[in-house]
C-alpha positions as protocol buffer text, in pm:
chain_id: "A"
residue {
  index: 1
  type: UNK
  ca { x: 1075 y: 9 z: 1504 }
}
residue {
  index: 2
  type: UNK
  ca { x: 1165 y: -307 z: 1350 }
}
residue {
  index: 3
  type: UNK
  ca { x: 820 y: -401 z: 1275 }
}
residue {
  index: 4
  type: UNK
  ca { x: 763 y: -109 z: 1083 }
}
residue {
  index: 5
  type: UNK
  ca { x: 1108 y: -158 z: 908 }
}
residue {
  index: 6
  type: UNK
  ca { x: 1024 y: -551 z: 839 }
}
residue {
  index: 7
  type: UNK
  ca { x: 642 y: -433 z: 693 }
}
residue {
  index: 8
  type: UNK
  ca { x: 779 y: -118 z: 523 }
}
residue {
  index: 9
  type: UNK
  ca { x: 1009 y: -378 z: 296 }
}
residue {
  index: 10
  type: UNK
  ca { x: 778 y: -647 z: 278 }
}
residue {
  index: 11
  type: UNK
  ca { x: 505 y: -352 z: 139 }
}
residue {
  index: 12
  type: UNK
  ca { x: 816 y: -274 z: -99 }
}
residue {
  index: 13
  type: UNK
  ca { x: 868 y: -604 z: -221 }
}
residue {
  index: 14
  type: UNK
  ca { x: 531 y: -708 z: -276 }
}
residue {
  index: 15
  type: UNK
  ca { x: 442 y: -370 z: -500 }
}
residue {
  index: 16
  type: UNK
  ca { x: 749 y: -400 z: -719 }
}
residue {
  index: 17
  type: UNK
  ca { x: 601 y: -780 z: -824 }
}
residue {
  index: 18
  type: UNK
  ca { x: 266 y: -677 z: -824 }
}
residue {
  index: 19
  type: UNK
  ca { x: 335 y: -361 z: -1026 }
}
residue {
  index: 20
  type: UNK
  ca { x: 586 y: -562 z: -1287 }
}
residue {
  index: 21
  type: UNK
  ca { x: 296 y: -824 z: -1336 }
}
residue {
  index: 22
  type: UNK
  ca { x: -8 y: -539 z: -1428 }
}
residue {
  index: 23
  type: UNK
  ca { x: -198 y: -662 z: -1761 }
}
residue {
  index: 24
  type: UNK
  ca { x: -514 y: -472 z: -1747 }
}
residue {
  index: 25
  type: UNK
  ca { x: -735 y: -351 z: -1488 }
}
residue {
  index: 26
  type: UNK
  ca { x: -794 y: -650 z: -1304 }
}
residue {
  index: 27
  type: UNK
  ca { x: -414 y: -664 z: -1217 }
}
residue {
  index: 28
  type: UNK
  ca { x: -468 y: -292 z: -1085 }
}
residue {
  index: 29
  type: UNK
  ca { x: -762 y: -424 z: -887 }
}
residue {
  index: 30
  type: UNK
  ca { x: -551 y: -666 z: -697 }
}
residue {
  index: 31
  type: UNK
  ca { x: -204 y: -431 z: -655 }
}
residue {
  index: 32
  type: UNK
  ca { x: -517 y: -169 z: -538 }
}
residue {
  index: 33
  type: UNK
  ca { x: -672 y: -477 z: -243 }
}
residue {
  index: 34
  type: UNK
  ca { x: -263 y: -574 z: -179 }
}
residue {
  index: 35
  type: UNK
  ca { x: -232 y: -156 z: -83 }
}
residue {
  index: 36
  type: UNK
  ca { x: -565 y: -191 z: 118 }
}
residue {
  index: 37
  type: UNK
  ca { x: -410 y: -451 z: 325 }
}
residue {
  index: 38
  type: UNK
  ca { x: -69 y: -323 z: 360 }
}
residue {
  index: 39
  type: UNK
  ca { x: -277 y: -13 z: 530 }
}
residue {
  index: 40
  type: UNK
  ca { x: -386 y: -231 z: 774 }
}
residue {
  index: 41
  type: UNK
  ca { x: -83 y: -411 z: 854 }
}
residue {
  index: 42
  type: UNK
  ca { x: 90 y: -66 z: 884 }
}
residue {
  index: 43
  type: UNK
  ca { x: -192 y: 47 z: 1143 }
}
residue {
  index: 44
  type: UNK
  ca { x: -115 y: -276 z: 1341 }
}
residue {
  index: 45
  type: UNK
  ca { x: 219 y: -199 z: 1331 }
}
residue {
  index: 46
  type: UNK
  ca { x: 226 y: 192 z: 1412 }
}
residue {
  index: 47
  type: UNK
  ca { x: 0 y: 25 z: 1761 }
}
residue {
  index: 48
  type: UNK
  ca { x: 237 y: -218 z: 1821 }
}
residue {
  index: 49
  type: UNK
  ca { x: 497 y: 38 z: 1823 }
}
residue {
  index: 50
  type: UNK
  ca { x: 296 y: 277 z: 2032 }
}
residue {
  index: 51
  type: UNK
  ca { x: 313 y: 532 z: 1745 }
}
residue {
  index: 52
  type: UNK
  ca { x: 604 y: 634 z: 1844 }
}
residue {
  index: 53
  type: UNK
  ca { x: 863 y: 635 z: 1537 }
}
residue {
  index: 54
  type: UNK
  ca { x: 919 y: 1019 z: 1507 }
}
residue {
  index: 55
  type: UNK
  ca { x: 651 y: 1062 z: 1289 }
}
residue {
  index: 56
  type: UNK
  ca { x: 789 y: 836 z: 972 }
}
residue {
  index: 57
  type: UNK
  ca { x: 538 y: 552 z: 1042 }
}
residue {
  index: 58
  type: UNK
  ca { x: 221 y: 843 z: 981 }
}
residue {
  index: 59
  type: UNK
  ca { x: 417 y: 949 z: 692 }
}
residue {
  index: 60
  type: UNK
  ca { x: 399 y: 617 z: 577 }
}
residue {
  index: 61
  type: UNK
  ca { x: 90 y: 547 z: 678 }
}
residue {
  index: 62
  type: UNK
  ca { x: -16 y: 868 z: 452 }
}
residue {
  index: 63
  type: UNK
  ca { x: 204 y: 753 z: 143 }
}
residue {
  index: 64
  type: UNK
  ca { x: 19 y: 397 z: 150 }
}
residue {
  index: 65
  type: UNK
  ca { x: -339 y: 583 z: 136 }
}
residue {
  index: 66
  type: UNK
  ca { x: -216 y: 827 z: -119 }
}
residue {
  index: 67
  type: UNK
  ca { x: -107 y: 548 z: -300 }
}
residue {
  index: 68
  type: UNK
  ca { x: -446 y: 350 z: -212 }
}
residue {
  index: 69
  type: UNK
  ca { x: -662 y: 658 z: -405 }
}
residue {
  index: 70
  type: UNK
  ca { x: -428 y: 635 z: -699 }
}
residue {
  index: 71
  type: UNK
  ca { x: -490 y: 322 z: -755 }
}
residue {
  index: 72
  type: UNK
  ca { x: -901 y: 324 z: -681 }
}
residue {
  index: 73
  type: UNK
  ca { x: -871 y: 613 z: -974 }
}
residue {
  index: 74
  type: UNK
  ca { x: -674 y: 432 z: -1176 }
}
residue {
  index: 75
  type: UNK
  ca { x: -896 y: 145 z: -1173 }
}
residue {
  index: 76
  type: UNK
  ca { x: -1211 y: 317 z: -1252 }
}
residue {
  index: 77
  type: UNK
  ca { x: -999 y: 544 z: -1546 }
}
residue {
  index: 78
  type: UNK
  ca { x: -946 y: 185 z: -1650 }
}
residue {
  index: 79
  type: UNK
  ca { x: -1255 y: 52 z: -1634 }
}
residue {
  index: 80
  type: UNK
  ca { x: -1400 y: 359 z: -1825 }
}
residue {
  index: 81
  type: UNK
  ca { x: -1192 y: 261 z: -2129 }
}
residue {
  index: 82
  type: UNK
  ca { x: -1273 y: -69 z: -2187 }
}
């Protein structure tokens, strides 16, 4: 449970200062790859915790692709404009 607490900030952290630095698309396109990997790292984590966190590390899990989409659609609204 730790784990996921420990990558749950980190992922919380490293949003907010991606987020506060977005210029144009490009900046999207990297908070977008930083979301990608923070999917990853919360799949690692869920295993390492045997999935077993009452059901707050798939909710998670969900939030971050959710979030993941967003930004894919975001990008490519982005891209559309320019």
């Amino acid at each position: 449970m730790k784990k996921l607490l420990v990558a749950a900030s980190a992922l919380t952290l490293l949003t907010g200062i991606a987020l506060a630095e977005v210029r144009d698309w490009h900046d999207l396109e990297r908070v977008h790859k930083n979301i990608v990997q923070s999917i990853h790292e919360m799949e690692r984590a869920r295993a390492a915790n045997h999935y077993d966190m009452e059901g707050h590390g798939a909710k998670a899990e969900q939030l971050l692709r959710d979030a993941e989409k967003e930004l894919h659609e975001a990008v490519e609204a982005a891209k559309s404009h320019k």
